[in-house]
C-alpha positions, 0 to 999 in steps of 0.5 A: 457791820457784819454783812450777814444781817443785812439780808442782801447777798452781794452785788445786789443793788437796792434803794431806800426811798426817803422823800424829801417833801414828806406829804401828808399821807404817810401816816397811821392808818387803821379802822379802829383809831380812836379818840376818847374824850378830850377834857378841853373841848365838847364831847365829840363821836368816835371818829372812824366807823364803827370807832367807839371809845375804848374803856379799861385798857392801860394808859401808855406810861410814856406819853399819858400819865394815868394821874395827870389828867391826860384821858387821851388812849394811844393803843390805836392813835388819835385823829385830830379834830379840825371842828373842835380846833378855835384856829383851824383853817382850811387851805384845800380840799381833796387835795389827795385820792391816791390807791396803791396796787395793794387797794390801799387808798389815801384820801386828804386835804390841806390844812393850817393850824397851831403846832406846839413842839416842846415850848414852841408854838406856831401856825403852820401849814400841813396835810390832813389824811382823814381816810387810810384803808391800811392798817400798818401804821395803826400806832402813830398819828402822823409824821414830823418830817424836821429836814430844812428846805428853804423855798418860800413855800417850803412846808418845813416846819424847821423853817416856821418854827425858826423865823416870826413870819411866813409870807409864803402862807400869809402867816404873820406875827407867830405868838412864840413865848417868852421874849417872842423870839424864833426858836434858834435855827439848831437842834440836836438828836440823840438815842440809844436802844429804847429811846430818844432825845430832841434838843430844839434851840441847841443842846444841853451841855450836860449831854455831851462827853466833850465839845462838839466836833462841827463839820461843813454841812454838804449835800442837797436838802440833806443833813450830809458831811463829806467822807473823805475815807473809810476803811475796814482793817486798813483797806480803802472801801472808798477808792475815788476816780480821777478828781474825786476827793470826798463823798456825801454821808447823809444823817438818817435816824430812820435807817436801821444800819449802815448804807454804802454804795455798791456801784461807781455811782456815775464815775465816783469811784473806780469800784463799789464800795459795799463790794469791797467791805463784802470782798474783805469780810468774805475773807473772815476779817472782822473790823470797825468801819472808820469813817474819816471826816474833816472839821470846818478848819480843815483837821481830819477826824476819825469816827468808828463804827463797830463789826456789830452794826449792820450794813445795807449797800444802796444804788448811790447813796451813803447813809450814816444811818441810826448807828451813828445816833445811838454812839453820838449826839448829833447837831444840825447847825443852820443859824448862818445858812451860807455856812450850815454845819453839822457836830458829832459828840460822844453822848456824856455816859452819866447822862440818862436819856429821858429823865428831864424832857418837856413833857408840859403838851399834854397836861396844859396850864402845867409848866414843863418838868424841864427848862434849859436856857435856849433848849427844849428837851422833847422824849422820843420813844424808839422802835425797830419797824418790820419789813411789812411798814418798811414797805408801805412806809416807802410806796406811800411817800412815792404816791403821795409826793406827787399830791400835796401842793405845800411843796410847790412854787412859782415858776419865777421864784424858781427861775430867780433862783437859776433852778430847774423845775425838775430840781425841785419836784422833791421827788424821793431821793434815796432808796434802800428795800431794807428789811427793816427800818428805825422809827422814833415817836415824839409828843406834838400837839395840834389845833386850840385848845391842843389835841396831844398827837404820836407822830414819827420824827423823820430828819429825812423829810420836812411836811408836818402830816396828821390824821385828821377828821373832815374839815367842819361842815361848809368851810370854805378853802383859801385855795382851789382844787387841782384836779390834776393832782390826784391824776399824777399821784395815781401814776406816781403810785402805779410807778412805785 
């Protein structure tokens, strides 16, 4: 955690934004995004103007093997066709317009589709961004936010994949495989330098070094665990107030290093935190962070993180960021959601990432190269963003929050449940203006037949959200517009 790649001199307060609701709008965009031929449906046009199938460029290894049939090019992304889709339905129209103060402009509508995720398979809703004048997110197709919300009309996909029926949605039934149960409410993450690994359902026991460590899940629509202390060559960095005895540390894998707060955070502590790490390596001392946790009995467990790994401070917020992915498999246990849980496991060293993941979405009929009883392995390819996305990433979660109606609910939902409106705008909840930021591509297909997408896997938030072509010509919407809508985003961008 030398403080010197942090690219913040100290006393510098920053934020990250991290949206809770990831609306539709943080995805790819760029005029040459293009689709070629899809072998399951009829032949379609190049779906950007001036788009026309590109010939002779090299196939990605990854995610389409040259001999698997797979015809599908990911140099510029996809968009996924609604016209070409048997079970598309369309939810709202215009139902996002907003333009930033650097002209980029997001124009989208709602739509409701099948999602496969690895061997799942639901109907769900999502947005739709069908035009993006920015080209920094040219290399992916949309955005899988897996965090948990649990209104009636949450837009998590977490949520639609672990239960039969959305009555929210008057989604009924969903067609899971198998014995036509839910996937199990658990998933797990792991990662090193190049890549990743989804575990849905649970996880693999070969992955693991030893038995998971589960702590109590804490925090507010967060995967978060209370740290009790940190210290750095045995001084307190986290020197409560009077009364204070543990602070929220919220998971993260899309945050490059290590967040610590660096101010009292409303009478938490009695000093920042980051200001005392910066204090003590100003002195030229060089130790790992050792975080200190306690399990759901109450036993107390140390976690270190080595001198190497960066660390950022943050106004408020305490991030165990990518780091903390790449030393352990991380678990997200929300099977008792009155006791939702969090595991730490040192990842098993002869465990090779990647070899034995589900790959089965993108050449259908073809049964998956893995199974595991109650798991699906999905392939997650890693990469390191630059302050250009980091940016743009950050300014359209705030412009779009404010868009999307997946998000919303009644006034006497939210009275039943002793909430305040404004407790649940969902509104971006973090902030870091890092330099750099931590992304990981996983394999999704959408519509029937399945369109194959690259979209990034965010546990920060939890809207599925793809490019997208117009709806089909005359299809009506199941909702109205709110013109209101694109008036409050517009602010919600100027704001940014």
């Amino acid at each position: 955690q030398d403080l010197r790649t942090a690219s913040v001199a100290q006393g510098l307060s920053v934020r990250m934004l991290r949206t809770v609701v990831l609306v539709a709008c943080l995805l790819a965009c760029g005029e040459g995004k293009v689709l070629l031929q899809n072998p399951m449906a009829p032949k379609q046009e190049a779906s950007m103007k001036g788009g026309k199938p590109v010939s002779g460029q090299a196939l990605d290894s990854h995610f389409w093997g040259q001999s698997g049939g797979e015809t599908y090019d990911n140099h510029q992304g996809r968009f996924f066709k609604p016209s070409v889709s048997d079970t598309f339905s369309l939810i709202k129209l215009n139902n996002v317009n907003v333009t930033f103060l650097d002209n980029t402009n997001l124009r989208g509508y709602d739509g409701a589709d099948m999602a496969t995720l690895g061997k799942y398979k639901v109907k769900t809703r999502m947005g739709m961004i069908e035009h993006c004048n920015s080209r920094n997110f040219d290399d992916v197709d949309g955005i899988l936010g897996f965090g948990w919300a649990d209104q009636a009309r949450s837009a998590a996909l977490l949520k639609t994949l672990t239960q039969a029926d959305r009555p929210g949605w008057q989604i009924h039934g969903q067609p899971f495989a198998g014995d036509g149960s839910p996937m199990p409410r658990r998933f797990a993450f792991t990662a090193n330098n190049e890549l990743g690994e989804l575990h849905l359902g649970g996880y693999d026991p070969a992955i693991v070094q030893s038995d998971p460590v589960m702590m109590p899940m804490t925090g507010r629509n967060v995967y978060g665990i209370d740290i009790h202390s940190i210290t750095y060559g045995g001084v307190e960095l986290l020197n409560f107030d009077s009364g204070k005895e543990s602070f929220v540390g919220e998971f993260d894998s899309g945050t490059t290093c290590l967040l610590l707060p660096n101010t009292r955070v409303k009478g938490n502590f009695t000093e920042g935190p980051f200001g005392v790490l910066a204090a003590e390596q100003a002195k030229g001392r060089k130790y790992p962070l050792v975080y200190h946790t306690r399990d759901v009995d109450g036993n107390t467990h140390q976690y270190e993180m080595s001198f190497s790994e960066c660390v950022e401070p943050t106004d408020e917020t305490m991030i165990l960021g990518d780091p903390w992915f790449r030393k352990f498999v991380v678990m997200h246990d929300l099977e008792d959601l009155n006791g939702k849980r969090m595991g730490l496991a040192p990842r098993a060293a002869a465990y090779q990432l990647g070899a034995s993941t589900d790959r089965s979405i993108l050449t259908p009929g073809h049964e998956p190269a893995h199974q595991l009883a109650g798991v699906s392995k999905v392939h997650a390819v890693r990469k390191v963003r630059g302050h250009a996305f980091t940016q743009a990433l950050k300014e359209t979660k705030r412009g779009m929050a404010a868009a999307s109606d997946l998000h919303e609910q009644p006034d006497a939902e939210l009275a039943g449940r002793g909430e305040a409106l404004s407790q649940t705008q969902l509104v971006d909840k973090v902030a870091v203006k890092s330099q750099s930021m931590v992304t990981y591509n996983i394999q999704l297909a959408i519509g029937t037949p399945a369109q194959p997408l690259d979209v990034i896997f965010d546990t920060g938030s939890f809207m599925l959200a793809v490019f997208a072509d117009p709806p089909p010509a005359g299809m009506q919407p199941l909702l109205k517009s709110k013109p209101k809508k694109a008036k409050l985003a517009q602010e919600a961008a100027a704001k940014g």
